[in-house]
N, C-alpha and C positions, 0 to 999 in steps of 0.2 A: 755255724756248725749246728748240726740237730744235737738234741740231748743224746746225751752220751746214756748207751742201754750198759756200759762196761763198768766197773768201779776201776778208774781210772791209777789207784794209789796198788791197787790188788796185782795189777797189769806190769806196774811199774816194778814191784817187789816180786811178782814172781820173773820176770826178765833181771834185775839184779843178781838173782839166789842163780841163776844161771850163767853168771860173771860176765854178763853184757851190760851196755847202759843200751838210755832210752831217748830214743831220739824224738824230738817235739811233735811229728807229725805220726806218730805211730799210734795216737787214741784216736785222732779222727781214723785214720785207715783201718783200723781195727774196728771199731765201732760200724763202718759202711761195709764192713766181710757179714758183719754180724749180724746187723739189718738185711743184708740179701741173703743169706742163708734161712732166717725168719720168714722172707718174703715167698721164697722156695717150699720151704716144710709148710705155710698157709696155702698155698697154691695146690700142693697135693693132697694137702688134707681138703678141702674142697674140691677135687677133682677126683675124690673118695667118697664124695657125698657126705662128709663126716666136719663138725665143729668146731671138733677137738684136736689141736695139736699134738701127735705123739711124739716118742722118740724115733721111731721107724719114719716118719717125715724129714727129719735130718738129715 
């Protein structure tokens, strides 16, 4: 597994407080949404001509 970019306990606790549990494979998959969303918002921000990640890249 890549390093997790999620706090994997934060994940886990706000899924709880929603009276679900957490099933084992749900930080890698959550982590690989997160990474390509990143990979996305980078890609348009250079294709802006721009460095800088914003939130309108999202």
């Amino acid at each position: 597994m890549a390093d997790l970019l999620i706090v994997g306990s934060k994940v886990k606790a706000y899924i709880k407080s929603k009276k679900c549990k957490t099933s084992s494979e749900v930080l890698e998959a959550l982590n690989k949404k997160v990474m390509g969303v990143l990979d996305d918002a980078c890609k348009r921000t250079q294709g802006n001509k721009r460095t800088t990640v914003k939130g309108q890249d999202l």
